[in-house]
Each structure stands twice: as structure tokens, then as C-alpha cells.
C-alpha positions in Angstrom: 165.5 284.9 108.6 167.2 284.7 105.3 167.2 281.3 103.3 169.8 279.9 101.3 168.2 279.4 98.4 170.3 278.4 95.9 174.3 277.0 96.7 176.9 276.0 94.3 180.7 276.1 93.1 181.7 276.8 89.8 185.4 276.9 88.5 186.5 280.6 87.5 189.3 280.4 84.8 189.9 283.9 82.9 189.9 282.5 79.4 186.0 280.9 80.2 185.1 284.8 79.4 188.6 286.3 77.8 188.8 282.7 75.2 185.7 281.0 75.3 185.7 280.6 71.4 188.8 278.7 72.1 186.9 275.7 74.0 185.1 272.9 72.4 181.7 274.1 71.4 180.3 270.9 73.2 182.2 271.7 76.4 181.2 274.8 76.4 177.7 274.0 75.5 177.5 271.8 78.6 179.9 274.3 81.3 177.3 277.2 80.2 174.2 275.3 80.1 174.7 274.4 83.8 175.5 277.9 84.3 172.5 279.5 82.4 170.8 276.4 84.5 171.2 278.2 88.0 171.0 282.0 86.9 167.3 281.2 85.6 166.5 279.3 88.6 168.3 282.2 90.9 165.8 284.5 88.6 163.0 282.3 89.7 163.3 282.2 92.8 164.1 285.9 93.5 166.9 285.6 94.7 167.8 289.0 96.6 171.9 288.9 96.8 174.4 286.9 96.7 177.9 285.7 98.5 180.6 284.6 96.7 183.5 283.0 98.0 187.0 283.3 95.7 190.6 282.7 95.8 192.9 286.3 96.7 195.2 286.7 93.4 197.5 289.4 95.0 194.8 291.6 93.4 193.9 293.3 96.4 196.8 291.9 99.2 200.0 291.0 98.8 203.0 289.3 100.7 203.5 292.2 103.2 200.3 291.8 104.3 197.9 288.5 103.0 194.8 287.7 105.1 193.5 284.4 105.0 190.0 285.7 104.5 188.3 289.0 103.7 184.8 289.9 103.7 184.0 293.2 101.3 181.4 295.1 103.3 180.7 298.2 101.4 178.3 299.8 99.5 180.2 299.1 96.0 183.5 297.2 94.7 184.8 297.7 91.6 185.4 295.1 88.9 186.7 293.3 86.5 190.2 294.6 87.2 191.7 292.9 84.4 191.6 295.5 81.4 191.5 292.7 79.3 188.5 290.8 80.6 185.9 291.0 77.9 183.3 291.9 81.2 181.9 295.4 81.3 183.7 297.2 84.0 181.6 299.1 86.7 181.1 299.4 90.4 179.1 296.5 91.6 176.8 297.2 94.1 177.7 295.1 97.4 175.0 294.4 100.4 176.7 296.3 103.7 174.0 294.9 105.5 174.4 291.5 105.2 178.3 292.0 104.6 178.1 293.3 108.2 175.8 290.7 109.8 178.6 288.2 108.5 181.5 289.6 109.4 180.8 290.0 113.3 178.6 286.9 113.4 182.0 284.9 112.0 184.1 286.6 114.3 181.3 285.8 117.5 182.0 282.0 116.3 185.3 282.1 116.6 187.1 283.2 113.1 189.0 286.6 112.4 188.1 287.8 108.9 189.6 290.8 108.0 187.2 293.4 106.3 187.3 295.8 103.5 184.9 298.5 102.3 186.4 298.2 98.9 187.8 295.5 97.3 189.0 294.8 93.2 187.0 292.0 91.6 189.4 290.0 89.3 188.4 287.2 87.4 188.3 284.8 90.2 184.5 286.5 91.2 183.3 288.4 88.1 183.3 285.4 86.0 180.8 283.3 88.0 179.2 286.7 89.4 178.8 287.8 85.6 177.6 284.3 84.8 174.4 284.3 87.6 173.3 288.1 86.7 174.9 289.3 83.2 173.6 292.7 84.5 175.8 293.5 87.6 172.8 294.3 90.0 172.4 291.4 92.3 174.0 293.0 95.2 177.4 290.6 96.1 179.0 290.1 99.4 182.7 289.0 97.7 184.4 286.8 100.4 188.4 286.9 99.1 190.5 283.6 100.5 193.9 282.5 100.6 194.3 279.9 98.3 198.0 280.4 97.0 200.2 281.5 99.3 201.7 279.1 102.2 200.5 278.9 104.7 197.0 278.5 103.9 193.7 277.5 106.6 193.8 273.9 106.7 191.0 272.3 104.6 189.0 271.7 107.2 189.2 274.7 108.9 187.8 276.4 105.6 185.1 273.5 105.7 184.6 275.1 109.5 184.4 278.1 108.2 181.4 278.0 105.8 179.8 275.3 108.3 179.7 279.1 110.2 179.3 281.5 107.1 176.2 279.6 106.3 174.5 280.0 109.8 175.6 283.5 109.5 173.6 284.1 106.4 170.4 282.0 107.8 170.2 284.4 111.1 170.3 287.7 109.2 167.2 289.3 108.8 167.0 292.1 106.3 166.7 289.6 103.0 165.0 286.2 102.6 167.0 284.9 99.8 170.7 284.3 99.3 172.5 282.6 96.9 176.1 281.5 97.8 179.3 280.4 95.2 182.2 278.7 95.6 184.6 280.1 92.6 187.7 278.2 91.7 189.7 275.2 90.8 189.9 272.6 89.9 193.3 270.9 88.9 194.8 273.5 87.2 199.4 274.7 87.0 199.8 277.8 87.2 203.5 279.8 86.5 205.4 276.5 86.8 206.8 274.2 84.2 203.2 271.6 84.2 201.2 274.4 83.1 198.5 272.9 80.9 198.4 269.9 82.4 194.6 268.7 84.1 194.1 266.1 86.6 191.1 264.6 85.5 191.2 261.4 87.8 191.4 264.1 90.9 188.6 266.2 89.3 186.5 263.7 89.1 187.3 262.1 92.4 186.5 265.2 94.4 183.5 265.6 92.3 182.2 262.5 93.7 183.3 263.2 96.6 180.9 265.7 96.9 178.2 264.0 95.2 178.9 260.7 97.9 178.4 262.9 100.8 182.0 262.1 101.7 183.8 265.6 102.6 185.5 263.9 105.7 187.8 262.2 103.2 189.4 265.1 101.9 189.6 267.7 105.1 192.6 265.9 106.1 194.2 266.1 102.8 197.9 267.8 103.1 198.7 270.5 101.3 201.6 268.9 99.8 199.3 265.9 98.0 196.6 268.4 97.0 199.1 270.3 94.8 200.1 267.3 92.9 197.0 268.5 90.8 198.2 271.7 90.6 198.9 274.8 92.7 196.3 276.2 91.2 194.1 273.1 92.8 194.4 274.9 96.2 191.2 277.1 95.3 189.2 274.1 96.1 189.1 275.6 99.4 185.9 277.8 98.6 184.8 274.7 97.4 184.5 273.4 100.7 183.7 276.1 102.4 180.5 276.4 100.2 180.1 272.6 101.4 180.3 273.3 104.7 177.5 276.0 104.5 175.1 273.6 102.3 175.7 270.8 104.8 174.8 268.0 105.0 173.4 268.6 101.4 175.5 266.5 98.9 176.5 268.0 95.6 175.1 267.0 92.5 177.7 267.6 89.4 176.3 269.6 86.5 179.4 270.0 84.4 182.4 268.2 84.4 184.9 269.3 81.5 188.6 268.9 81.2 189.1 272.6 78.9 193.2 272.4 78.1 192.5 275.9 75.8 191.6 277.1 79.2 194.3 275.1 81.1 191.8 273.8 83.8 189.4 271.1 85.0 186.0 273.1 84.6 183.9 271.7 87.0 180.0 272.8 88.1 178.3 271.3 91.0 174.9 272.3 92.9 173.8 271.4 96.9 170.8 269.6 96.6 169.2 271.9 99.0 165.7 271.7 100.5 162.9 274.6 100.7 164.4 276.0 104.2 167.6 276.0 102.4 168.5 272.7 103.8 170.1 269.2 102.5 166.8 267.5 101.1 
């Protein structure tokens, strides 16, 4: 049975690759070092692919047809679609295996993920892929959500959701270690009037939040209030769904850092998992 051996949730903002001159050298010391943290302990524990779960930026879907989750399950995806992304572009090799074992195992428990045997990586995955192997060869499962577009799954549903994804991953048997990221958020405007603007005081809250063990407190949380930190705050949804695999683990925050150059609260925070992949 596979292990989760490493889970975590990183924001994904473009300019973190495409400006990163432009943030403070001490945020970015601190945002990278958490990064660099979990790549080297991903090296050391061999880890042997990955899933990451990422807001859809009408990069692959748009409003004539927008599933609220899709699972890539093919042999390769190609990425960074951005020309301007300073990430070499290639085809990254995905895991059809597990992608497979995931996709019917979700739809056994109950959830409807649509599927696609080739997807376009934007930003929201290659910048947290590219940051746990600068090489592109851990193979990735990319997991694309709807985190922009009304409606969205409830909070809690997506909490439901990775409660699911992470059993998923444990009962598949072709690899024995996994490592799974949430990429997005957190307060952040985007294409409206605030843009710029970062909630620190939500930031932070939902980081402890995490840290206090206290998801129930936010799965209720209407849509309506969670976008008074930004629409762009939505993609805290693979947040919790990244939660709900780890569980009950509780988050430990690595990096917390308010980037306005990068128009987003930069957050990194790790499951304190144990051994079997477990809270400790």
C-alpha cells in the first residue's frame, strides 16, 4: 500500500517564478527555504510521485464546459503554458497508474471527477511542482479544481473530497511513497479594482487554523465572506482538500509572507504526518 509520505500546501502566485527578484530578499529567503525544506526531505525519503491539487484557470476548461474537478491520467502533460514563465517547458511525465487507481476509487466513494489524458500545466501547478523537483521527473498526478467560477464545491465538500483522495492514494499498490500539494491562495484580488490588496489578518487566521487542528471552523464558511479576502482567496479549497487527506494531522506553518510585488499572501504549511503517513 502506498504511504503518504510527505503532505503540504504551498501558495502558487506566477511572479514567485516570473518576478522573484521583485520580493524582499528576506521574504524570499524564508518562502524558498521552506520550499527547498520539503524538496530535500521528498529527496530523502524517495519519494516515488506526486499529486498535486490546483485551482482550473480557464487553461484547460472554460464556461461552456467547467468541471469542478479533473484528475490528469495520462502518460505526460505538457507545461508551463505560460510562454512567459521563466520554467523550462516540456512534457511532464504523469503516473497513469496511480492517476487511474484515484480516479475510479473517488468515483466508488461517491464523487464524479472528470478525467483527462492531457491536461496544460499553468502556473497554478508548475510553480510548486518546479519547486519539489527542479528537474521535471517526479511523475505528477495534476488534480485541476474549480476555484473561480460560481458555483464552486462547498468547502467542505472539497474537505470530503481529499478526506477520500487520501484513502485513494493509501490503497493503491504499485508505489510506496506519495507526496501530495495543495497549490494556491491565499488572500489575493485578482482583475477587480482591490488588486494588490493582502488580507494578512485572514492569512494568518486560516494558518492557525490549520495549525489548531480547527478545520470545522472554516468548512461552513460562505462563499460570499471568503471573498472579502479576495476572489483569488477561493483557491484555498485545495488547501483543504490536502487537509482532509492528512487528517487529523494538524498543519505546522513554515512560511508566512505578505509579498505585495507578488500581490498575494505567500503562505507554506506542512501535516505533521507520522511514519504510516498518519497525523503523529
Amino acid at each position: 500500500m502506498a504511504e503518504i509520505t510527505l503532505a503540504y500546501c504551498s501558495s502558487h502566485a506566477p511572479m514567485m517564478a516570473a518576478a522573484r527578484e521583485a520580493a524582499d530578499e528576506h521574504q524570499r529567503d524564508r518562502l524558498f527555504g521552506a520550499l527547498q525544506s520539503i524538496r530535500e526531505d521528498a529527496r530523502r525519503a524517495g519519494v516515488q510521485a506526486c499529486v498535486v491539487a490546483s485551482n482550473e484557470h480557464f487553461t484547460n476548461f472554460f464556461l461552456e464546459n467547467f468541471p469542478q474537478i479533473c484528475i490528469g491520467v495520462g502518460e505526460q502533460n505538457w507545461g508551463p503554458t505560460e510562454a512567459w514563465l521563466p520554467i523550462d517547458k516540456a512534457w511532464i511525465p504523469g503516473h497513469p497508474g496511480l492517476a487511474g487507481h484515484l480516479t475510479r476509487s473517488l468515483l466508488s466513494a461517491g464523487f464524479d471527477p472528470a478525467f483527462s489524458y492531457q491536461l496544460e500545466l499553468d502556473h497554478g501547478v508548475m510553480t510548486v511542482y518546479h519547486e519539489l523537483d527542479p528537474e521535471l521527473q517526479l511523475p505528477l498526478v495534476p488534480i485541476v479544481q474549480n476555484c473561480a467560477v460560481h458555483p464552486m464545491m462547498p468547502l467542505r465538500r472539497c474537505y470530503e473530497f481529499g478526506a477520500a483522495l487520501g484513502e485513494a492514494i493509501r490503497s493503491f499498490t504499485g508505489l510506496d511513497r506519495v507526496a501530495l500539494a495543495g497549490a494556491g491562495g491565499l488572500s489575493h484580488f485578482i482583475g477587480v479594482p482591490r488588486v494588490g490588496d493582502i488580507d494578512e489578518e485572514f492569512d494568518r487566521w486560516f494558518l492557525d487554523v490549520l495549525e489548531r487542528g480547527d478545520v470545522a471552523s472554516v468548512l461552513d464558511l460562505p462563499d460570499d465572506e471568503l471573498e472579502l479576502a479576495g476572489n483569488g482567496a477561493h483557491e484555498i479549497r485545495s488547501w483543504l482538500t490536502i487537509a482532509g487527506a492528512a487528517a487529523p494531522a494538524r498543519g505546522r506553518t513554515l512560511a508566512y509572507e505578505p509579498v505585495y510585488p507578488w500581490i498575494t499572501g505567500m503562505g507554506v504549511s506542512r501535516f505533521q504526518l507520522a511514519p504510516e503517513g498518519r497525523a503523529s
